[in-house]
C-alpha positions in Angstrom: 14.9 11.9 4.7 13.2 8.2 4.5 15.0 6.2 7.0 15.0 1.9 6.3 15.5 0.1 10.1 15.3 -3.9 9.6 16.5 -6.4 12.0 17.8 -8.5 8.5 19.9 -7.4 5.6 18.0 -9.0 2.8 15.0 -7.0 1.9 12.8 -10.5 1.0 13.7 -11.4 4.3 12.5 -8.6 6.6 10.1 -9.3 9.5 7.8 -7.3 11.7 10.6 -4.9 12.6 10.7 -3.5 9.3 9.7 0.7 9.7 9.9 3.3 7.2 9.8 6.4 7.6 8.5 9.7 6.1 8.4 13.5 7.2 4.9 12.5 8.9 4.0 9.1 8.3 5.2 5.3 9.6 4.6 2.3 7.7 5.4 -0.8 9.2 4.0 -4.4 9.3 1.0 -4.8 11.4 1.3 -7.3 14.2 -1.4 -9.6 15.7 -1.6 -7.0 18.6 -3.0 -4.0 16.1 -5.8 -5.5 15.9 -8.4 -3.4 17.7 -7.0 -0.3 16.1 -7.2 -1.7 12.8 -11.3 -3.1 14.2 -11.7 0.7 15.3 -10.9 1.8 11.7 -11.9 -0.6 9.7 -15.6 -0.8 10.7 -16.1 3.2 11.3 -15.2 3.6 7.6 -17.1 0.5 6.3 -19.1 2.5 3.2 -16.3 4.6 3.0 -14.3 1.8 2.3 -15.4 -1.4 0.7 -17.1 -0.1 -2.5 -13.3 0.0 -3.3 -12.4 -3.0 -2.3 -12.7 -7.0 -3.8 -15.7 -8.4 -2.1 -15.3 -10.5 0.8 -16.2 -13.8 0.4 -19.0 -14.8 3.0 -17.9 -17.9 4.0 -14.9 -16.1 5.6 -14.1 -14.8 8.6 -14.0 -11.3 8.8 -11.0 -9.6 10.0 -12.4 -6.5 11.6 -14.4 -8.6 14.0 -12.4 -11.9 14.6 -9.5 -11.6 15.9 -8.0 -14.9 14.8 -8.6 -13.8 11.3 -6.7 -10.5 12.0 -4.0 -12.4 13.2 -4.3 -14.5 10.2 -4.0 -12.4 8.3 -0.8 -10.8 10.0 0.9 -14.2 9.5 -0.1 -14.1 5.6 1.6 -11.2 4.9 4.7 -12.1 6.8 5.0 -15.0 4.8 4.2 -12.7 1.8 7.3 -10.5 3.2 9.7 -13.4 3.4 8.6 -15.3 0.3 9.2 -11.6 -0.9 5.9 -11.6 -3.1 3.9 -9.0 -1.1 4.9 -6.5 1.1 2.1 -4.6 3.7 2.2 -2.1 5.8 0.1 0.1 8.3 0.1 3.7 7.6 0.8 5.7 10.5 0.2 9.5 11.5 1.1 10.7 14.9 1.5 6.8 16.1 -2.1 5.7 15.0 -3.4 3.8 12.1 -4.5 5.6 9.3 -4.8 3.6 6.8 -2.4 0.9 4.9 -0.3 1.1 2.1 0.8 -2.2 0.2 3.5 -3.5 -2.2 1.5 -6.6 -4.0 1.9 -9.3 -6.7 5.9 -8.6 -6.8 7.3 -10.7 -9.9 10.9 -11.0 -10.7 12.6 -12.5 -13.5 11.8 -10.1 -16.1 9.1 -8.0 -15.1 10.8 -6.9 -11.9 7.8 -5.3 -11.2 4.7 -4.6 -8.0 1.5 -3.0 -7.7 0.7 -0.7 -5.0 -2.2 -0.5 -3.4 -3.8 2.1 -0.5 -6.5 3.2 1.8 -7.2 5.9 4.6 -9.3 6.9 7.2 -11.8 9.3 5.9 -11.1 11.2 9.2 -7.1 11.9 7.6 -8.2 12.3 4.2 -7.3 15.5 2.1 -3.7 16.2 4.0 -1.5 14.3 1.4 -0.5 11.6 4.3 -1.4 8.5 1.2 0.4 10.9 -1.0 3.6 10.7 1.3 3.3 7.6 2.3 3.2 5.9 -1.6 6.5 8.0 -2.2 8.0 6.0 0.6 6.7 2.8 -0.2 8.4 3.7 -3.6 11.6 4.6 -2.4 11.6 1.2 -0.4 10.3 -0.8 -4.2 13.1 0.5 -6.1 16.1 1.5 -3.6 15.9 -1.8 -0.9 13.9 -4.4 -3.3 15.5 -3.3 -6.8 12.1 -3.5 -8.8 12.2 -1.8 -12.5 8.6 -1.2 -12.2 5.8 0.0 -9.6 1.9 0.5 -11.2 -1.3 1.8 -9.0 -4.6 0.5 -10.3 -7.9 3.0 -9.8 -11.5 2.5 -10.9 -12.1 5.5 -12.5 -14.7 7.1 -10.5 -12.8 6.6 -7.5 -11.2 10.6 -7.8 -10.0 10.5 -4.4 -7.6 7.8 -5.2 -6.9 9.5 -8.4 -5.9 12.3 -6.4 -3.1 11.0 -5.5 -1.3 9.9 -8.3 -2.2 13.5 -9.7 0.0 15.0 -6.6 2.7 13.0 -7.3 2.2 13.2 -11.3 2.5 9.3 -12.2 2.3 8.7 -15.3 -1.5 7.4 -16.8 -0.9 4.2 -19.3 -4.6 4.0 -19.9 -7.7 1.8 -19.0 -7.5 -1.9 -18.7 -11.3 -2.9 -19.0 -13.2 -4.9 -16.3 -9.6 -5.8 -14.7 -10.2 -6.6 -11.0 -13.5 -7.7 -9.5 -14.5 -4.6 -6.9 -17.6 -5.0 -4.5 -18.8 -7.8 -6.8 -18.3 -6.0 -10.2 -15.7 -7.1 -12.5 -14.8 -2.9 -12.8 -12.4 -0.7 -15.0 -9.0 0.3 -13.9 -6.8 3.5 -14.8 -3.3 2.0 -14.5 -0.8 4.3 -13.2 3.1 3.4 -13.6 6.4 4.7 -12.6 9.8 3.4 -13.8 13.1 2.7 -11.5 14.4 5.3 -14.4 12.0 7.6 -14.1 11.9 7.5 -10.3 16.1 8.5 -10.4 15.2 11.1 -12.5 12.4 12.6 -10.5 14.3 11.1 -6.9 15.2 14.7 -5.6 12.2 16.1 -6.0 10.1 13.0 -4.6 12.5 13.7 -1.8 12.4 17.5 -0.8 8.4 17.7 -1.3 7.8 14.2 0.6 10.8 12.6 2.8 
């Protein structure tokens, strides 16, 4: 079973203490003090990577060398996590970084809505740890933050990502063409969604396979 630990009651509001858990996998905020495990990752799986990825601007620092920028970018996402627009974490296996899996662009009012967003060492790939950790980072979306509506965007080519939303059977509402700019490319996107309703109906079977 998932268990939530935050040092604040209000989910908008959480800090760095924040942990989620599945049956094998952490999430939680990273901290300034992550950065050379996130440097380790980050730069052994650079090609594995960043053809996924929005293209870095080069007049920016770059995170997986500078450790200002790490930190940086740390303090963004905190603000993200109190302003409760974004919400990050560090996937963890076996109490090392493996990847991250995010909650981004949250909208209330009406849409009630986030898009979730992943990657993994290529080292960890294959054993279902991105699978396990979405499903958690779901749980949290519509159980702790009360969103209606969670979507995962995926170039199409990009099967290993794909993969995943096949394992945990979300639902495929099409192609959006040339949606996001990837590596330089303005590229198409799958859009994959799940419903608060849906995720009730499916709840005890997202938990016994995953949590």
């Amino acid at each position: 079973m998932t268990r939530f630990r935050t040092p604040e009651s209000h989910p908008a509001r959480t800090s760095a203490g924040l942990r989620l858990y599945g049956r094998r996998v952490l999430l939680r905020p990273l901290v300034p003090p992550d950065f050379e495990s996130w440097k380790e990752v980050r730069q052994r799986n650079h090609d594995w990577l960043t053809v996924w990825e929005p293209q870095r601007s080069p007049h920016a620092p770059d995170p997986t060398v500078d450790r200002d920028a790490f930190s940086s970018r740390c303090g963004q996402r905190d603000r993200d996590r109190q302003s409760g627009v974004g919400y990050a974490f560090g996937l963890f296996v076996d109490q090392t970084l493996a990847g991250e899996v995010n909650l981004n662009n949250v909208v209330r009012g009406a849409l009630q809505t986030g898009t979730v967003g992943y990657w993994i060492d290529q080292a960890k790939a294959g054993q279902a740890y991105v699978a396990e950790g979405v499903v958690v980072a779901l749980r949290y979306a519509f159980e702790e933050l009360g969103l209606h509506r969670v979507e995962v965007c995926i170039v199409p080519r990009n099967h290993n990502s794909r993969r995943v939303m096949e394992k945990l059977a979300i639902r495929d509402e099409g192609t959006a063409q040339r949606f996001l700019e990837i590596n330089g490319v303005w590229e198409d996107h799958v859009r994959y969604g799940i419903t608060v309703e849906e995720w009730q109906a499916r709840r005890d079977e997202f938990v016994s396979t995953w949590l």
